[in-house]
N, C-alpha and C positions, 0 to 999 in steps of 0.2 A: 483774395478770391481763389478757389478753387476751378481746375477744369469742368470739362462737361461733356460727357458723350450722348449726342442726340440720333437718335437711329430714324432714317428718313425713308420709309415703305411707299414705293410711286411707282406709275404705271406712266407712259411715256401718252398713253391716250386721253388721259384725266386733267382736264383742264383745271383743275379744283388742285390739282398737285406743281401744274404752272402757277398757279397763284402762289402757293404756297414755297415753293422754290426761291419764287423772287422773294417774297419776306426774309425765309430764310437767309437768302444771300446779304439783306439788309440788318438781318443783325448779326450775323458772325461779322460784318464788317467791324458792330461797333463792340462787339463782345470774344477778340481774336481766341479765348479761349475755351470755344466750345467749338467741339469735335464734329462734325455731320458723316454719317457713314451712311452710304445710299446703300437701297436693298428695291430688286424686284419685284414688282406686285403684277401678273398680269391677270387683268380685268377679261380681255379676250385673247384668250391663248390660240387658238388656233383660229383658220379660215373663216370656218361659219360658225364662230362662235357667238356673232352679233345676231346671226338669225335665226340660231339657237333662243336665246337668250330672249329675244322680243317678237317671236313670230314668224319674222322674214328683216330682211338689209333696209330695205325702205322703209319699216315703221320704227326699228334700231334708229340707224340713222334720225329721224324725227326726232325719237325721245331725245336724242343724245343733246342734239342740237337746242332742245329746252334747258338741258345741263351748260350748255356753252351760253348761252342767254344771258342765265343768272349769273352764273362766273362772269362774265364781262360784264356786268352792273353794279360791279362789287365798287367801293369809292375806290379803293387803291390797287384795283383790277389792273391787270397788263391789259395790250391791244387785243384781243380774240374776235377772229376775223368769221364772225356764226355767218351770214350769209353769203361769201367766198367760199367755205364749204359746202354749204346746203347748194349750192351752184353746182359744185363739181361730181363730174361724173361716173367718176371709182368708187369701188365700193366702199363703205367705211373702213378704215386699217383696222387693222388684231393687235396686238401687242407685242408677241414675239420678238418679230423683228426689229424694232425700235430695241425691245431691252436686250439681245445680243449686240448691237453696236455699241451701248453703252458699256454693258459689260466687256467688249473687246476694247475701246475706250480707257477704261478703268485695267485691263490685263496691259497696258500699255506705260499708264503714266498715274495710276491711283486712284483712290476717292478723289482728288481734284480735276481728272479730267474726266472722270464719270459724268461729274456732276458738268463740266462744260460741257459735254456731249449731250446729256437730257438735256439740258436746256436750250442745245441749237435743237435739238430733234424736236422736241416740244415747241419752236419756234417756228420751225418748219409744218409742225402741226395744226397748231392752235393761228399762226396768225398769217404763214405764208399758203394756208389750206394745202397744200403740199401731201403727195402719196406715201406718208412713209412708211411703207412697204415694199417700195421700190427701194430696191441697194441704191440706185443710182441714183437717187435722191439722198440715202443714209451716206455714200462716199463724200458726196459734196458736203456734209455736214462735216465729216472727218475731214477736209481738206479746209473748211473752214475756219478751223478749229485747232487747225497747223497740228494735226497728228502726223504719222509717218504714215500714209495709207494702203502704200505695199504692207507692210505688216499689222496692219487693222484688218485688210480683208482679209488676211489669212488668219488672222484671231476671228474674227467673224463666223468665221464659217467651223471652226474649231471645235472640237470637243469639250473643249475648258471652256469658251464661251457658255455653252448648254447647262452644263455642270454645274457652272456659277450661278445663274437663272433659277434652274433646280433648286439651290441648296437655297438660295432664298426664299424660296416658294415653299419648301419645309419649315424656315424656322418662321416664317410668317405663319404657318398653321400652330407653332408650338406656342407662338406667342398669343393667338388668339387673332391675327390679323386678319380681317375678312372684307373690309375696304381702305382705298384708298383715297387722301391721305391719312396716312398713320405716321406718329410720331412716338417713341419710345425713349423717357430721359434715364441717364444712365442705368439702362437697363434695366429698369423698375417703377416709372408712370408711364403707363400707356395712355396717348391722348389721338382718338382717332375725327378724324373730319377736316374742313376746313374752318379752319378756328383765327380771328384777327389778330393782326400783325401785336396788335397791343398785349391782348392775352399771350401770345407766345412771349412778349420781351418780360412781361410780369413772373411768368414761371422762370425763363431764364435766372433772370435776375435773381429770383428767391433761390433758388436751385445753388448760385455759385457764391450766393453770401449763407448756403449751408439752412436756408429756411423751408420749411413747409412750403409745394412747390403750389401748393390749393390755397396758400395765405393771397391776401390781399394789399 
């Protein structure tokens, strides 16, 4: 069998890319030879960009929270914690700042602690309802996560953090990326959505035995 590079486009606010994280994480376990390269996607890039987007923060917020619904009804759905958010009383987070901690995360210790880092932030998101927009929230993820956090907040706050964010935010537009999740196999099927655990092991699988990745 052959390697595999899977390019994984997620927004730290997309519950739908928590789902799909843990799958992920489930099969590179049993497949060590495919590659996952996380790349930036924000959904809500800035402040008000939720209330942009739907109106005002309170009917965002509502919508979103029909998104976290479905995702937590999924059979092999993680915990997502929909009314512990609807509870709380910050506004809904933007994206930003979630994907600079990963990305300083990732300027630290690579795609493998990228990916540990979305997934405690998405943790802290999706199932601790947790503000992560608050650093002070994002540090404790880093210290969770046994980074070095003296030098994560000053990657954080960095110019190469942005940079990073940016340049992914380009080639998601080159690639045609326009929600998340997106998955890109070696960089030539694109497969956007949330798609089950089974269908992703199926194309794996065809992909490193060198088949049609659309075979059955």
């Amino acid at each position: 069998m052959s390697e595999l590079r899977l390019d994984f486009y997620h927004d730290v606010l997309c519950v739908w890319c928590f789902l799909a994280s843990a799958r992920l994480r489930r099969i590179v376990k049993d497949y060590p030879q495919v590659q996952v390269v996380h790349h930036a996607f924000a959904l809500a890039p800035e402040l008000n960009s939720i209330a942009r987007m739907f109106g005002d923060a309170e009917s965002g917020k509502e919508d979103i929270m029909g998104h976290w619904a479905a995702a937590a009804s999924q059979p092999d759905g993680e915990v997502i914690n929909v009314e512990l958010m609807r509870s709380r009383t910050f506004p809904y987070p933007y994206s930003m700042p979630g994907l600079l901690a990963c990305k300083a995360a990732e300027i630290q210790g690579g795609m493998p602690v990228h990916w540990d880092m979305f997934d405690r932030v998405q943790q802290a998101h999706a199932v601790e309802a947790r503000n992560i927009v608050d650093p002070a929230v994002l540090k404790d993820c880093a210290v969770e996560i046994g980074l070095d956090v003296a030098r994560w907040e000053v990657d954080f706050a960095s110019p190469a953090a942005k940079q990073a964010v940016e340049m992914d935010l380009r080639e998601a537009e080159q690639w045609g990326v326009n929600a998340v999740p997106t998955l890109i196999f070696n960089q030539r099927w694109i497969l956007p959505g949330a798609v089950p655990e089974s269908t992703l092991r199926q194309i794996v699988e065809n992909l490193l035995e060198g088949k049609d990745p659309t075979a059955k």
